[in-house]
VOGU-3710 file (C-alpha; in Angstrom, 3 decimals, decimal comma):
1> xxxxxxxxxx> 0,000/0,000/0,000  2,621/2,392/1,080  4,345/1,518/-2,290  1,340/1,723/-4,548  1,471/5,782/-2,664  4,586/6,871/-3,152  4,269/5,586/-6,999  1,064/7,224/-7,561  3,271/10,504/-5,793  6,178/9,949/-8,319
11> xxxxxxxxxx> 4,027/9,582/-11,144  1,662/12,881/-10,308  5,175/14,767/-9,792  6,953/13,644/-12,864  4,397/13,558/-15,241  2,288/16,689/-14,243  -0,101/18,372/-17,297  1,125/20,827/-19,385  -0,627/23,408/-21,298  0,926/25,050/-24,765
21> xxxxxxxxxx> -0,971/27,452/-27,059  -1,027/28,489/-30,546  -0,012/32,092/-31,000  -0,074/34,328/-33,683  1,717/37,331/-32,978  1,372/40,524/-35,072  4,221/43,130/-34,839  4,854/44,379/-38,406  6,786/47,767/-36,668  9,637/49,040/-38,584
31> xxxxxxxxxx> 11,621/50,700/-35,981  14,020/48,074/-34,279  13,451/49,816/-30,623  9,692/49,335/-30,635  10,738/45,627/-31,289  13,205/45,289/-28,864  10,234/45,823/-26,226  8,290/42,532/-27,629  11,204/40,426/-28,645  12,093/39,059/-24,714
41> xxxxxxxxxx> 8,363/38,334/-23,827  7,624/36,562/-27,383  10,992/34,486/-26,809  10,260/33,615/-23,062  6,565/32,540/-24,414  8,397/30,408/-26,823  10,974/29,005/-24,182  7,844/27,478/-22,221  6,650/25,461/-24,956  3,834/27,451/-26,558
51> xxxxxxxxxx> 3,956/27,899/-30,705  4,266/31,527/-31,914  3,363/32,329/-35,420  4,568/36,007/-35,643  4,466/38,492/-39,049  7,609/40,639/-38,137  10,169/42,765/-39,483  12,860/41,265/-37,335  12,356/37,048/-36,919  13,566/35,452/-34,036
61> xxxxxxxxxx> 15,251/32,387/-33,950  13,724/29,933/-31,535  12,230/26,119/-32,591  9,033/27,184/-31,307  8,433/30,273/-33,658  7,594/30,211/-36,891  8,294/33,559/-38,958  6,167/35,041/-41,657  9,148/37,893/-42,135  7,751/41,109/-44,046
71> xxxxxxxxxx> 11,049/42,439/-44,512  11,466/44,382/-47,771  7,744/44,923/-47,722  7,584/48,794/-46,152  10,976/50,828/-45,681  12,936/50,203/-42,409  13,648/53,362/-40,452  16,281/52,372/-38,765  19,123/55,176/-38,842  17,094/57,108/-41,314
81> xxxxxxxxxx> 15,483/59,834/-40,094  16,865/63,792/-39,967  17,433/65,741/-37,610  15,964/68,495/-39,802  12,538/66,917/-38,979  13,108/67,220/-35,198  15,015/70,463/-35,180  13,762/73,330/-33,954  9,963/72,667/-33,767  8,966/74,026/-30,733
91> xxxxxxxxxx> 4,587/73,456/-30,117  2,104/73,708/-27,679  0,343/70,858/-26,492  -2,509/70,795/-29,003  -0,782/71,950/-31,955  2,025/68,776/-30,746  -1,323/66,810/-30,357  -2,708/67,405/-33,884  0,982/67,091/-35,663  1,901/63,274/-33,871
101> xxxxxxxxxx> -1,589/62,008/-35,007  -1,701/63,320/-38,460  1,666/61,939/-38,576  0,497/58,633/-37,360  -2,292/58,671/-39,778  0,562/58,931/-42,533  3,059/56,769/-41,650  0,226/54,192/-40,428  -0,815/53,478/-44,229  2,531/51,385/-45,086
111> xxxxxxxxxx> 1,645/48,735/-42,753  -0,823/48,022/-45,695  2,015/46,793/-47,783  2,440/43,578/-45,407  -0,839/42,095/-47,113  1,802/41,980/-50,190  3,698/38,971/-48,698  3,430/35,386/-49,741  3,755/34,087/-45,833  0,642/37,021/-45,082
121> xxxxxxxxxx> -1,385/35,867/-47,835  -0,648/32,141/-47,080  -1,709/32,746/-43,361  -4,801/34,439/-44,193  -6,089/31,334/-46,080  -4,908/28,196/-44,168  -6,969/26,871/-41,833  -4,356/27,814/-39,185  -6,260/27,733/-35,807  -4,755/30,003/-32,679
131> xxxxxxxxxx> -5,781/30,541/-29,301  -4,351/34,353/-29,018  -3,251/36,937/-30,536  -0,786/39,436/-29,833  -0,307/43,098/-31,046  1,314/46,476/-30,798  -1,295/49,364/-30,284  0,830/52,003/-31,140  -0,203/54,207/-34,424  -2,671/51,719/-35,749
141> xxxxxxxxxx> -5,020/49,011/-34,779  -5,434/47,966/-38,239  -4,113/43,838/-37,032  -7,168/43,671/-34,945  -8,525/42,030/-38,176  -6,581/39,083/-37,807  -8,495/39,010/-34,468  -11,799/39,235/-35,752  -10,752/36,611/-38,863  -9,789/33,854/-36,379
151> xxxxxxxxxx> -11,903/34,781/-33,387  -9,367/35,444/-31,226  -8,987/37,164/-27,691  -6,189/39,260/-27,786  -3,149/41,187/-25,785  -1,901/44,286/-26,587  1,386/46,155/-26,319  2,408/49,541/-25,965  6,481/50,089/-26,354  5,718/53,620/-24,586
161> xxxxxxxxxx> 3,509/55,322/-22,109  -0,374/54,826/-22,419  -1,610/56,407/-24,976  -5,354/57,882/-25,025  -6,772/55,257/-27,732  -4,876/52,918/-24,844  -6,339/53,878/-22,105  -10,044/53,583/-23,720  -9,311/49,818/-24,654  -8,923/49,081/-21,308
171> xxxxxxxxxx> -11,441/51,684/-19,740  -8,525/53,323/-17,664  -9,675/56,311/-16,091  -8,378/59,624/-17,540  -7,508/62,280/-14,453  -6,281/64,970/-16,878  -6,514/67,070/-13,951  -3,403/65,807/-11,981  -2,158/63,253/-14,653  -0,554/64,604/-18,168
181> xxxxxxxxxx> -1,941/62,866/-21,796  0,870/61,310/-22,597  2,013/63,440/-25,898  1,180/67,089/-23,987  4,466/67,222/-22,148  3,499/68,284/-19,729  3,997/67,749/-15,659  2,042/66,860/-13,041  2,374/70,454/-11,575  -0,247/72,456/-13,580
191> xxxxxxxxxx> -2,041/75,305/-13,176  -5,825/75,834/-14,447  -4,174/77,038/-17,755  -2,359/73,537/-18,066  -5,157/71,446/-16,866  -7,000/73,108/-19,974  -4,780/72,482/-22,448  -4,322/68,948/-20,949  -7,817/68,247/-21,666  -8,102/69,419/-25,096
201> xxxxxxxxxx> -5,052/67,882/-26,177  -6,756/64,665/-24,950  -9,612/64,757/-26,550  -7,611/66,132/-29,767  -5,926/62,584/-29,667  -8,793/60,385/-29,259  -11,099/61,912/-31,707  -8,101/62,641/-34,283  -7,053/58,622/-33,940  -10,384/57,833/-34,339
211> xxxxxxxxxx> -11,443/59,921/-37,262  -8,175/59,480/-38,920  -6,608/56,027/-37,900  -9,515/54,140/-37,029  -11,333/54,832/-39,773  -7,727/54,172/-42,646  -7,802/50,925/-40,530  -10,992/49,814/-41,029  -10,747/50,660/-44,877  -7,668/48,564/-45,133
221> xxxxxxxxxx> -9,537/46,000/-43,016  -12,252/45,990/-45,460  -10,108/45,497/-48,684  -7,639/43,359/-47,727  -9,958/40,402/-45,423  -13,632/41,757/-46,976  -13,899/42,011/-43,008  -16,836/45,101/-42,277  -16,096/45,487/-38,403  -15,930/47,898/-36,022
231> xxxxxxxxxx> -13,096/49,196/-34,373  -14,566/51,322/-31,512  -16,683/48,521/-30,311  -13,395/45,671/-31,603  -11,062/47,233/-29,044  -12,869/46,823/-26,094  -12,332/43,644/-26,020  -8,839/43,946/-24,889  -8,183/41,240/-22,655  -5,017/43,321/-21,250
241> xxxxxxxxxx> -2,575/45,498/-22,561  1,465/45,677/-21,583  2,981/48,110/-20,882  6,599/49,809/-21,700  6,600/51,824/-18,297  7,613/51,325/-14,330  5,834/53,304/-11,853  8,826/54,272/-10,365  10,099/56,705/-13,061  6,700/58,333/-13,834
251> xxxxxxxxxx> 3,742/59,837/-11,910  1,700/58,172/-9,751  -1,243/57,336/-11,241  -4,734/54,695/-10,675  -4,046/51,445/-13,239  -7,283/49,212/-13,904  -6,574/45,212/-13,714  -5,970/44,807/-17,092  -3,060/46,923/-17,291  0,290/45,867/-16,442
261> xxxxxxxxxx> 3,599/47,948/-16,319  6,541/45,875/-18,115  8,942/47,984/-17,921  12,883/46,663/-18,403  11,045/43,271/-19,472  14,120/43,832/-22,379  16,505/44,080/-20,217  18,498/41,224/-20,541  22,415/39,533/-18,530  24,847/41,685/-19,506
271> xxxxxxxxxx> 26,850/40,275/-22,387  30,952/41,206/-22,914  31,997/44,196/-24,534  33,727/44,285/-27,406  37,366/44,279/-27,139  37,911/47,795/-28,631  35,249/49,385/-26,697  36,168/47,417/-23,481  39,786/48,667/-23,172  38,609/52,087/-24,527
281> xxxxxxxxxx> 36,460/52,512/-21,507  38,881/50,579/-19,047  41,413/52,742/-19,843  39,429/56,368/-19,489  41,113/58,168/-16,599  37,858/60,627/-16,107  35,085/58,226/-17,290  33,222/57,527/-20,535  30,395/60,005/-21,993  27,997/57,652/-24,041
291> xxxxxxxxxx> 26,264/60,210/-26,685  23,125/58,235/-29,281  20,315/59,969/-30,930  18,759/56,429/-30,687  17,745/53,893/-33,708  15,828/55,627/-35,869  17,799/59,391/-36,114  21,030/59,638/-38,192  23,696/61,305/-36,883  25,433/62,030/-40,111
301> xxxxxxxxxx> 22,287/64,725/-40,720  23,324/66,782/-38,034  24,190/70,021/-39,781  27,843/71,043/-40,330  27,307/73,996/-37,706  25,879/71,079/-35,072  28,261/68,694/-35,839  31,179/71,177/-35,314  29,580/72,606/-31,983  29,088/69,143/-30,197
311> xxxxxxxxxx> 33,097/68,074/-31,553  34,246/71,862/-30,089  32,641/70,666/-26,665  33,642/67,426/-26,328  37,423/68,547/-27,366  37,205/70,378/-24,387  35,992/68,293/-21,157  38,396/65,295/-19,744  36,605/62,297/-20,406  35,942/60,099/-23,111
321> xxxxxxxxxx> 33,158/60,390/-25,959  31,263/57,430/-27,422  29,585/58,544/-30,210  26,937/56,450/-32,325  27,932/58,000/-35,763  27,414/56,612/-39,208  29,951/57,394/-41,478  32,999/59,253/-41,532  33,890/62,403/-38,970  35,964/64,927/-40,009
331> xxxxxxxxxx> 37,371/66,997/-37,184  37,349/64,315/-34,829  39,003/65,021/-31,347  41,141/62,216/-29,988  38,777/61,301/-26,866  35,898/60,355/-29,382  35,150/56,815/-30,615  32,726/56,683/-33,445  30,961/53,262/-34,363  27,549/52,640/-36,799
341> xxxxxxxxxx> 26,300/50,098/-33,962  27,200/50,083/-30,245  26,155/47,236/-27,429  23,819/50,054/-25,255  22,614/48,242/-22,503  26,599/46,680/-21,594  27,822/49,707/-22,333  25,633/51,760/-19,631  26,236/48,668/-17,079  29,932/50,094/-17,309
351> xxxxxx> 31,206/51,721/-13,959  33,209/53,955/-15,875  30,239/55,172/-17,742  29,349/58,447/-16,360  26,678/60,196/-18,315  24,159/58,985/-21,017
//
């Protein structure tokens, strides 16, 4: 008897149930940092034993995930963008309001283009069946559709702060009164004057995504699965969204259930330097400087007159410069390494790393 227990023990132990799902995950994003926020989660999804299908710029290599890569399909923005289109545009909050959705609207429209690929087209007419889907809500919402195709419940993911059109997925309260919309700029210090223009930027946000980006979406939607749906009434059934934030570096705020602060999720062991940059940084006396514009903004478009001013400065000060810097550099001062591609994260676990 006491042997017939312990077997029946061993045996519940040893051979306990497992659950795996089928996954299709959606992030056709063409900017490697908004990736870079998904890729760790999607991986560690795939590391317990569930099957990701996922339509990305930027496959992963994992047994457990099969990519439908889009690459080639919209342009990559990577390292790409001006500086001219940043420089010296200076807005209030609801003319910044009205210029990031219009923008959105625009740049929104290439996602389109992924219906163009053979593994897209093949998806959309197997008889693939998933248990979940999930997506960025960033600038569009136009992969709901593969939702409503397949009949799935779905996660989202936002690679920033909650945006407006996030925060009415979930029904998060909106306290514009003490807490800023997140493209305003603004603190949690405002006077009446600030509170005002908080609220009207808000509303700006939601009715321009909605009017603009919504209805491109469901358009696209429309042509592309001969899907008629609804996207105000689609999103609210959110299951939960993710999100790229910690409540230790922002405001303190009320979050509803279904929202859940990831952020650092990409953080991951720090991995060895390269040699070059190793010893460089070993070897500054006064520390190391780390200077990047991030992925998407090319250095080399700084203007000759910016370029020369931030080479003047750094010429000057004791430590050492590592500069994220395309091409060549004429001019450069001695305590400045330039490289196309640096290791961030190892590089800021540096000691010797002073400022970012």
């Amino acid at each position: 008897m006491i042997f017939l227990f312990v077997a029946v023990i061993i045996i519940v132990t040893v051979f306990s149930p497992a659950n795996t799902a089928n996954i299709l995950a959606v992030f056709p994003h063409q900017g490697f940092s908004h990736n870079v926020v998904y890729q760790p989660y999607i991986l560690e999804l795939a590391n317990r034993g569930h099957n990701i299908t996922i339509i990305t710029n930027y496959p992963l290599e994992h047994p457990n995930i099969n990519n439908i890569s889009i690459r080639g399909s919209m342009p990559i923005s990577n390292n790409k963008k001006n500086i001219s289109h940043i420089e010296g545009k200076f807005m209030n909050e609801i003319q910044s309001s009205i210029s990031t959705i219009w923008n959105f609207h625009y740049r929104g429209k290439i996602y389109e283009a992924m219906f163009t690929v053979d593994g897209v087209k093949k998806l959309l007419n197997s008889p693939s069946k998933f248990d979940l889907l999930i997506t960025e809500h960033f600038n569009n919402e136009l992969f709901l559709g593969f939702a409503f195709k397949f009949n799935l419940p779905f996660i989202l993911l936002s690679s920033c702060n909650m945006l407006p059109w996030n925060q009415h997925a979930i029904g998060q309260p909106y306290s514009l009164a003490n807490i800023p919309s997140t493209l305003t700029g603004l603190g949690t210090k405002m006077n009446f004057y600030n509170r005002a223009m908080n609220t009207i930027s808000h509303i700006v946000q939601l009715l321009g995504y909605k009017l603009l980006c919504r209805t491109r979406d469901e358009a696209i939607i429309k042509q592309k699965l001969d899907i008629e749906v609804s996207l105000d009434q689609l999103i609210l059934n959110a299951s939960l969204i993710m999100v790229n934030t910690h409540f230790t570096m922002l405001e303190s705020k009320p979050l509803v259930p279904a929202a859940v602060e990831v952020g650092g999720i990409h953080i991951t062991p720090i991995k060895p330097l390269p040699v070059d940059i190793q010893k460089y940084i070993d070897e500054a006396e006064n520390g190391v400087i780390y200077f990047c514009m991030g992925s998407l903004l090319r250095g080399e478009s700084f203007s000759a007159e910016k370029r020369q001013m931030f080479l003047n400065v750094f010429d000057k000060i004791p430590q050492r410069i590592l500069w994220k810097w395309e091409g060549e550099l004429p001019g450069k001062p001695s305590n400045v390494m330039i490289q196309k591609w640096m290791p961030q994260r190892d590089i800021l676990a540096h000691p010797n790393v002073k400022l970012f």
